[in-house]
ROVEXLUM-786886 format. One record per residue: x, y, z of N, C-alpha, C in turn. Coordinates in steps of 0.2 Angstrom, whole numbers, plus 5000, padded with zeros to 4 digits. Layout:
! residues N
ATOM  npx  npy  npz capx capy capz  cpx  cpy  cpz
ATOM    X    Y    Z    X    Y    Z    X    Y    Z
...
END
This chain:
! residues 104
ATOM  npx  npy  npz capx capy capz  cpx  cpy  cpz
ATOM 5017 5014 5104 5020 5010 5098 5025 5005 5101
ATOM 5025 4999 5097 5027 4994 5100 5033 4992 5097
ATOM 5034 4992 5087 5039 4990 5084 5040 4995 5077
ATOM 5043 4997 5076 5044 5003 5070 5050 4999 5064
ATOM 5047 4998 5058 5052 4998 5052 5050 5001 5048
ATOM 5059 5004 5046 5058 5008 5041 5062 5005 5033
ATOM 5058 5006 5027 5063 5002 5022 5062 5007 5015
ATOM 5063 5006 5010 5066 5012 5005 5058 5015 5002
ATOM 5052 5012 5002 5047 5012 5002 5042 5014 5004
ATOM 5042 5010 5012 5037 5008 5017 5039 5011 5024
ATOM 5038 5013 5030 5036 5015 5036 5032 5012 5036
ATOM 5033 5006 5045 5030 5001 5047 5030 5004 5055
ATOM 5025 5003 5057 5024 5005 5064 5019 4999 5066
ATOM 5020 4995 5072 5015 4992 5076 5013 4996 5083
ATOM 5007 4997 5084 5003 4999 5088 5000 4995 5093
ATOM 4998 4996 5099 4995 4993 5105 4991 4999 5109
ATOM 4985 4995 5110 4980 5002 5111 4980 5000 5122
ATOM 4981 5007 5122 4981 5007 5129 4973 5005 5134
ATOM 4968 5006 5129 4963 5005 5132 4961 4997 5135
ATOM 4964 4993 5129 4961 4984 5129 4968 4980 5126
ATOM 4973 4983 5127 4981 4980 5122 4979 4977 5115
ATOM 4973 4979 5112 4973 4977 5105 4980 4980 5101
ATOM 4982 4975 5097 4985 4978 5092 4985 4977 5083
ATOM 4988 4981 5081 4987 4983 5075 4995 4987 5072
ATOM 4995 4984 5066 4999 4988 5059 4997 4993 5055
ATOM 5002 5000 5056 5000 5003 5052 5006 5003 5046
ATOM 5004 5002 5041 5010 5005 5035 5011 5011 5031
ATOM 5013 5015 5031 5013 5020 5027 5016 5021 5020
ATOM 5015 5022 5014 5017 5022 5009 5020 5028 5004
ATOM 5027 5028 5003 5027 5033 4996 5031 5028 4989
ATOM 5027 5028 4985 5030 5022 4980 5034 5026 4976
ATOM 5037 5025 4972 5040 5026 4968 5036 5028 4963
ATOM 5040 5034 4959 5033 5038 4951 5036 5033 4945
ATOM 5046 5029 4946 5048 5028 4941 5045 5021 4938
ATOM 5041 5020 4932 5041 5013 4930 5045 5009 4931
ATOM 5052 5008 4931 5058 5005 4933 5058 5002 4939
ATOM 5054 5006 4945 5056 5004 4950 5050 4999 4954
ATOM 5044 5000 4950 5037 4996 4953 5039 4991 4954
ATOM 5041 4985 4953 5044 4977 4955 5046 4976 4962
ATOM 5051 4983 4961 5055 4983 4967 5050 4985 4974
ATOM 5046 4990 4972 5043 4989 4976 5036 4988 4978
ATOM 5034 4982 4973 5029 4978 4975 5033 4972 4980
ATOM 5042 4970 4979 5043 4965 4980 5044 4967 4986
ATOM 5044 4975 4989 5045 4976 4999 5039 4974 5001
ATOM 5033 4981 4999 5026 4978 5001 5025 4969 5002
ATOM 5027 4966 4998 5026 4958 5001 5031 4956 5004
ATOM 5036 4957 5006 5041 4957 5012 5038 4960 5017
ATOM 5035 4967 5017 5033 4969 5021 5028 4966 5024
ATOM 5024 4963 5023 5016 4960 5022 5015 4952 5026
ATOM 5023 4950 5024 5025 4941 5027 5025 4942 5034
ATOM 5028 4949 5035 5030 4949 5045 5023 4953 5046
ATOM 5018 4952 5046 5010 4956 5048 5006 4949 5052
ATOM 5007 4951 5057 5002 4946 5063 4997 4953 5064
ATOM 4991 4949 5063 4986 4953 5064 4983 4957 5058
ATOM 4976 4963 5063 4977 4970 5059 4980 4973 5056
ATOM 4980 4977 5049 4984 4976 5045 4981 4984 5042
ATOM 4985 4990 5041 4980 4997 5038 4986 5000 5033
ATOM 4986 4998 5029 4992 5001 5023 4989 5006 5020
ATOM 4993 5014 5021 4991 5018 5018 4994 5023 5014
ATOM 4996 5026 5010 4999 5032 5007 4998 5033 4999
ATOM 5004 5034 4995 5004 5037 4989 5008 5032 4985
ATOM 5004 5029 4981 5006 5023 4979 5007 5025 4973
ATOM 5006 5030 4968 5009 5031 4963 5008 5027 4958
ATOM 5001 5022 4958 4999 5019 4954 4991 5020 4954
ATOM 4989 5015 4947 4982 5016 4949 4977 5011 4945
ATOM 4973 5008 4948 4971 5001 4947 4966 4999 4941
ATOM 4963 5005 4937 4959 5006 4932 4960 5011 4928
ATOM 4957 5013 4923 4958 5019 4919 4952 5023 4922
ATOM 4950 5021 4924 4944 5027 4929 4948 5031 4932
ATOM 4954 5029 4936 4955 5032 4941 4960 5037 4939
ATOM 4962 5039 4931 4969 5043 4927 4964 5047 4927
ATOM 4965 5054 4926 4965 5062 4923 4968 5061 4917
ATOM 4970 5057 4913 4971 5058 4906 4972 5052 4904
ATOM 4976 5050 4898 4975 5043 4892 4978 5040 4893
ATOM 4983 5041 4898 4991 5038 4900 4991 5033 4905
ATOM 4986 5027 4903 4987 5021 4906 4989 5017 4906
ATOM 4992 5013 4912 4998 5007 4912 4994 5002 4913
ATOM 4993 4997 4907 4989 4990 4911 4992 4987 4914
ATOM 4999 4986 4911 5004 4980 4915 5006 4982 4922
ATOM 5007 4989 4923 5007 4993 4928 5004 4989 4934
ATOM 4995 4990 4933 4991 4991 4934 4986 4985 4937
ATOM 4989 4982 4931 4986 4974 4933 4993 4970 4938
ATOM 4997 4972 4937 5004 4970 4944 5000 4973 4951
ATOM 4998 4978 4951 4997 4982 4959 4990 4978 4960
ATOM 4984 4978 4953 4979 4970 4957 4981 4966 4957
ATOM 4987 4963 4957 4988 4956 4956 4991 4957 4964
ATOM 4995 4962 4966 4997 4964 4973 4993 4963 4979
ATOM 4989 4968 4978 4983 4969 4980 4977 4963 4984
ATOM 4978 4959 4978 4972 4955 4978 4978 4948 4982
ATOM 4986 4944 4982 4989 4941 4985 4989 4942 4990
ATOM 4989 4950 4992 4991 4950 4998 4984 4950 5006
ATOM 4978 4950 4998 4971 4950 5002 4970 4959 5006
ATOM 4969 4964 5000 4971 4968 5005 4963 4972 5002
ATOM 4959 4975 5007 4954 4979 5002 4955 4986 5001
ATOM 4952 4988 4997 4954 4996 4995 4949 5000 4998
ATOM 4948 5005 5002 4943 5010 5005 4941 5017 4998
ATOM 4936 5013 4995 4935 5020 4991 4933 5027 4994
ATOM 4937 5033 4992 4936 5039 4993 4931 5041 4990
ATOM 4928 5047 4994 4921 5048 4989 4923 5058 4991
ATOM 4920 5059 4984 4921 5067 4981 4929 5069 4985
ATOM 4934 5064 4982 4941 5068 4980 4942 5070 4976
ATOM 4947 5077 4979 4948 5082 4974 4955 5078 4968
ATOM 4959 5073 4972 4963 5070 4968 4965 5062 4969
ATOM 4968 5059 4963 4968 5052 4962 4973 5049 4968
END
Protein backbone atom coordinates (compact mmCIF):
# COMPACT_ATOMS: atom_id res chain seq x y z
CA UNK A 1 0.00 0.00 0.00
CA UNK A 2 1.17 3.19 -0.97
CA UNK A 3 -1.30 6.13 0.38
CA UNK A 4 -4.24 5.62 2.74
CA UNK A 5 -7.17 8.35 3.38
CA UNK A 6 -9.61 8.24 5.63
CA UNK A 7 -12.84 10.68 5.56
CA UNK A 8 -16.41 10.45 7.41
CA UNK A 9 -17.57 8.22 4.54
CA UNK A 10 -15.03 6.74 2.46
CA UNK A 11 -11.62 4.70 3.22
CA UNK A 12 -9.13 5.33 0.39
CA UNK A 13 -6.26 3.21 -0.07
CA UNK A 14 -3.79 3.25 -3.21
CA UNK A 15 -2.16 0.09 -4.10
CA UNK A 16 1.11 -0.85 -6.14
CA UNK A 17 1.35 -4.35 -7.21
CA UNK A 18 4.68 -6.00 -6.60
CA UNK A 19 4.64 -8.12 -9.51
CA UNK A 20 4.73 -5.05 -12.56
CA UNK A 21 4.29 -1.62 -9.90
CA UNK A 22 0.87 -1.35 -11.57
CA UNK A 23 -1.28 0.81 -9.48
CA UNK A 24 -4.64 1.19 -8.52
CA UNK A 25 -7.39 2.80 -6.05
CA UNK A 26 -9.32 1.07 -4.00
CA UNK A 27 -12.29 2.98 -2.05
CA UNK A 28 -14.45 1.46 0.26
CA UNK A 29 -17.81 2.65 1.14
CA UNK A 30 -20.40 2.94 4.24
CA UNK A 31 -22.97 5.79 3.23
CA UNK A 32 -25.06 7.24 5.41
CA UNK A 33 -29.06 5.35 5.83
CA UNK A 34 -29.98 9.21 6.92
CA UNK A 35 -31.69 11.20 3.93
CA UNK A 36 -30.27 14.37 5.49
CA UNK A 37 -27.04 13.38 5.05
CA UNK A 38 -26.86 12.02 1.06
CA UNK A 39 -25.41 15.46 -0.30
CA UNK A 40 -22.91 15.41 2.10
CA UNK A 41 -22.02 12.48 0.96
CA UNK A 42 -22.12 12.41 -2.52
CA UNK A 43 -20.17 15.83 -2.00
CA UNK A 44 -16.97 13.45 -0.37
CA UNK A 45 -17.25 10.74 -2.98
CA UNK A 46 -16.56 13.75 -5.61
CA UNK A 47 -13.77 15.17 -3.52
CA UNK A 48 -12.74 11.81 -3.12
CA UNK A 49 -12.91 10.91 -7.02
CA UNK A 50 -10.82 14.63 -8.17
CA UNK A 51 -7.55 13.19 -6.27
CA UNK A 52 -7.87 9.50 -8.43
CA UNK A 53 -5.08 9.05 -11.04
CA UNK A 54 -5.55 6.01 -12.61
CA UNK A 55 -7.64 2.68 -11.81
CA UNK A 56 -10.35 3.40 -9.81
CA UNK A 57 -12.56 0.26 -7.71
CA UNK A 58 -15.27 1.89 -5.22
CA UNK A 59 -16.88 -0.43 -3.25
CA UNK A 60 -19.30 -1.02 -0.22
CA UNK A 61 -22.63 -0.13 1.38
CA UNK A 62 -23.93 2.82 -0.22
CA UNK A 63 -27.29 2.74 1.38
CA UNK A 64 -28.91 3.80 -1.83
CA UNK A 65 -30.43 2.42 -4.61
CA UNK A 66 -30.58 3.25 -8.26
CA UNK A 67 -34.03 1.84 -9.36
CA UNK A 68 -37.24 0.60 -7.91
CA UNK A 69 -36.05 -2.90 -9.12
CA UNK A 70 -33.54 -2.99 -6.70
CA UNK A 71 -36.10 -2.06 -3.15
CA UNK A 72 -37.85 -5.09 -1.20
CA UNK A 73 -40.67 -2.91 -0.86
CA UNK A 74 -42.57 0.58 -2.15
CA UNK A 75 -40.38 2.81 -0.33
CA UNK A 76 -38.67 4.56 -3.21
CA UNK A 77 -36.69 7.54 -3.33
CA UNK A 78 -36.43 9.09 -6.87
CA UNK A 79 -34.66 12.28 -5.88
CA UNK A 80 -32.59 9.99 -3.91
CA UNK A 81 -32.01 7.87 -6.56
CA UNK A 82 -31.74 10.02 -9.48
CA UNK A 83 -28.70 12.12 -7.19
CA UNK A 84 -26.59 8.69 -6.77
CA UNK A 85 -27.11 8.30 -11.15
CA UNK A 86 -26.39 11.68 -11.54
CA UNK A 87 -23.28 10.70 -9.17
CA UNK A 88 -22.56 7.78 -10.73
CA UNK A 89 -22.79 8.61 -14.23
CA UNK A 90 -20.37 12.36 -13.37
CA UNK A 91 -18.01 10.69 -11.97
CA UNK A 92 -17.97 7.89 -15.09
CA UNK A 93 -18.12 5.03 -12.70
CA UNK A 94 -19.71 1.53 -13.93
CA UNK A 95 -21.75 -0.58 -11.81
CA UNK A 96 -20.70 -4.52 -11.56
CA UNK A 97 -24.13 -6.24 -11.56
CA UNK A 98 -24.46 -8.99 -8.81
CA UNK A 99 -26.10 -12.07 -9.87
CA UNK A 100 -28.38 -14.37 -7.49
CA UNK A 101 -27.98 -12.06 -4.32
CA UNK A 102 -29.42 -12.91 -1.46
CA UNK A 103 -29.45 -8.96 -0.71
CA UNK A 104 -29.86 -5.36 -2.32
Amino acid sequence: MTTSASEQYTLTNCFRLAQDTTEFTFTNVYAPARHEDKQSFFSELAAVAANIRGPWIVMGDFNLTRTPVDKNNDHFNAAEANGFNDLINSLCLIEIPLSDRAYT
